[in-house]
N, C-alpha and C positions, 0 to 999 in steps of 0.2 A: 296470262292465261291464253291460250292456243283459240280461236275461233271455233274449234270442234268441240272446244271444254266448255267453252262458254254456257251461262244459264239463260234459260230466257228471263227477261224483265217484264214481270207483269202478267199473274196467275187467269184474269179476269179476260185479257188480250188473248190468252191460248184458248179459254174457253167460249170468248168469243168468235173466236174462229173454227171451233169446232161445233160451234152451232151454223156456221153459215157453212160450213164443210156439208152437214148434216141437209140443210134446203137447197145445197147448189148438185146435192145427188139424188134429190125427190123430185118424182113426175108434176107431184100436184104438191098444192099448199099445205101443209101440216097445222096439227094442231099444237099446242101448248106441250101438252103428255107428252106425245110422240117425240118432239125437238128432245126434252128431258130425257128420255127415253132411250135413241138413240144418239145423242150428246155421251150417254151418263155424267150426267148434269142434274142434283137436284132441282128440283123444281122452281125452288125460292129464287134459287141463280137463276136458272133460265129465265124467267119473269122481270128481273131484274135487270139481265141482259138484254134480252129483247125490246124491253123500254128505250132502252139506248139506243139502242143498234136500228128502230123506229123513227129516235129523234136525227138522227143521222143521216137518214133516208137511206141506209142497207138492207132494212127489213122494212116491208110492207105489210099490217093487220086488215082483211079482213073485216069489216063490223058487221057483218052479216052473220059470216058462217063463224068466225073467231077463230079462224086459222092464218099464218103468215107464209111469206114467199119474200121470195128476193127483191131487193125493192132497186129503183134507178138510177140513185148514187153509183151503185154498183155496175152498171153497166158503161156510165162513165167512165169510172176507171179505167173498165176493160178497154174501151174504146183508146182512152188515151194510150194505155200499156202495150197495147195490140199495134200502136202507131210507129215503135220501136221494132216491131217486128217485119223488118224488112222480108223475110221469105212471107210471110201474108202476102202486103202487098202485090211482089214481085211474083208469086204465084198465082197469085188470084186471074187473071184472064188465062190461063191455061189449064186451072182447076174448072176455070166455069163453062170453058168449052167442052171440057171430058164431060161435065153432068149437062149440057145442051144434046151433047148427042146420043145418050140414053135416057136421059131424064128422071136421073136415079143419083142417089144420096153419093157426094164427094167427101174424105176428110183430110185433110191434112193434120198432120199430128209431131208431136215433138219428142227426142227420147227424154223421159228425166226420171230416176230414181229406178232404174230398171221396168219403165213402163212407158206407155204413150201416154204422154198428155193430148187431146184436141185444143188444137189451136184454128182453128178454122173447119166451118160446115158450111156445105152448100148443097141445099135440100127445097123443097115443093112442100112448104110449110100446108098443103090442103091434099098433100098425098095422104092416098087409104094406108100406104104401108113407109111408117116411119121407123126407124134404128133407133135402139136406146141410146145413141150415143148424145152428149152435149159439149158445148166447146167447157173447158175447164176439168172436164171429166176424163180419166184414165183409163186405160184399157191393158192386162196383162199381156207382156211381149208374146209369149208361145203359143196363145189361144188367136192370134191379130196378124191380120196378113200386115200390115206397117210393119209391128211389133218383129216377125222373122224377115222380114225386108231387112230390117233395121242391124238386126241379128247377123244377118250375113255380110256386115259391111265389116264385122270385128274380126282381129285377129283369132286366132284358135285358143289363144290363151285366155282372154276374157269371154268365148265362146263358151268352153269348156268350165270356165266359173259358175259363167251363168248353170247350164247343163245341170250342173252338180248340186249347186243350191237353190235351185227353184223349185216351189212347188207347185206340181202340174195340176191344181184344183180340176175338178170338170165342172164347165160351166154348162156346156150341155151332151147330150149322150155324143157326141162327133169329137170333142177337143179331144187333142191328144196326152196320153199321160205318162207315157212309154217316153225316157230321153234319147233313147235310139230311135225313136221314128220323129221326132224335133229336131234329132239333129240330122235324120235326113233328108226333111222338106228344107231347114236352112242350107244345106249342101246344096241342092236342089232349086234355090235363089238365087245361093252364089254363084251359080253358075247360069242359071238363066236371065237373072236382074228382075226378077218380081218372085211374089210371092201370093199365096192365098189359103186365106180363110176358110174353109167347105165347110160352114155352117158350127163353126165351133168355137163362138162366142156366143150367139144367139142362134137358136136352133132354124130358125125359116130364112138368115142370112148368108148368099155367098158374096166373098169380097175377093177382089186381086189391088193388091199393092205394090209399090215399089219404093224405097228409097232414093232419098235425093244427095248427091255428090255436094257437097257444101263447102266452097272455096273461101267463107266468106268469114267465118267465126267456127268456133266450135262445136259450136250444138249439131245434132244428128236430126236430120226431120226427114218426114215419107208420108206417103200419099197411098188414100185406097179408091175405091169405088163400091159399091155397094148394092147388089140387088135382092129381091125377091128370089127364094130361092125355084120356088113353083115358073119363074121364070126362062130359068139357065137352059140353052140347049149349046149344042157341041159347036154351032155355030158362033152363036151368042159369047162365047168362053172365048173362044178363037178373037173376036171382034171387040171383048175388054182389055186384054191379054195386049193386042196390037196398041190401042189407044191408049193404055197405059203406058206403054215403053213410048211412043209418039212423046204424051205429057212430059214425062221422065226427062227426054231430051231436050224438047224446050226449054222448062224450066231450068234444069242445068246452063243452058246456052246461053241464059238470060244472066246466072247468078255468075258465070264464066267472064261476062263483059264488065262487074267492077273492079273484075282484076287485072285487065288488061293496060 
């Protein structure tokens, strides 16, 4: 049997993951219901699961309020898993200069399943204005200035796939829904090397991203920045816009020398 046919092994494993799917996309700690809830998961399983997933140290209970959250193990992981990810690393001091010089939210992000994963944030965890975004958590390509960065690195044939089968949800009154005005801000990258966002993933955020040239393996990854949109002046736009493509270059130049 092909790898594609394949079943998973292990009914209790998928629903254990789609319970921590379920906490690693919540703000705050959930209750019991809720997990059940948006798992769809009866009840008896979710309880059942989460005992486990407790003694594990994955999940974290609450004895106060009787709600759970993601617990330490897991950040372990991440930690270690994250240690293979050479573009972290290797980005990381020219991610953290981009967010020193405005002092506003960086992401880098990964392509996978026709979406950005975050794979890295760098934020002012005691800022008044925080991004929903989290590392682990996904973000739709057409709505994401990464996401049409990333967009325009593709031939016109997997462009035009995308194009055709996507659907253009609106997340807030600004994302676009129209695949002719998507595919003329990805036109519009690929020709300038960045892209943005103008409030149309979250209504109060503008972003400019760009894609990173990847000599190194296959994966696709890109970079944003992020502000307040009550912020943006024409100035301001002009002086992300520069330091992004600045970033863009570095980091290239960086991932250019293990090939050398």
């Amino acid at each position: 049997m092909s790898e594609v046919g394949k079943k998973p092994y292990g009914t209790v494993l998928i629903k254990a993951d789609q319970i921590l799917g379920v906490l690693s996309q919540s703000g705050e700690p959930l209750t019991m219901n809720d997990i059940s809830k948006h798992a769809d998961i009866t009840l008896s399983t979710t309880s059942k699961i989460l005992d486990t997933l407790i003694l594990l140290g994955y999940v974290r209970r609450d004895e106060t309020t009787k709600r759970y959250a993601l617990g330490a193990t897991l950040l372990q992981l991440a930690n270690a898993a994250f240690m293979h990810f050479d573009i972290v690393r290797e980005s990381h001091p020219a991610l953290k200069h981009l967010y020193e010089q405005f002092g506003e939210t960086v992401h880098l992000g990964l392509f996978r399943d026709n979406q950005i994963l975050y794979i890295n944030k760098i934020t002012n965890p005691s800022s008044k204005h925080q991004t929903l975004s989290r590392i682990g958590n996904t973000q739709p390509l057409y709505c994401s200035a990464m996401g049409k960065a990333t967009l325009a690195t593709f031939d016109k044939t997997v462009q035009n796939q995308y194009f055709d089968s996507a659907i253009l949800t609106p997340r807030t009154p600004y994302t676009l829904t129209d695949p002719a005005d998507l595919m003329e801000q990805v036109e519009e990258s690929e020709k300038n090397g960045y892209a943005i966002d103008d409030r149309e993933s979250e209504e109060d955020v503008f972003c400019v991203g760009a894609a990173i040239v990847n000599p190194i393996d296959r994966n696709h990854y890109a970079f944003s920045i992020s502000i307040p949109y009550y912020r943006l002046t024409d100035q301001l736009k002009e002086d992300m816009i520069a330091a992004v493509m600045k970033t863009k270059t570095i980091i290239e130049f960086q991932l250019d020398s293990y090939t050398d």
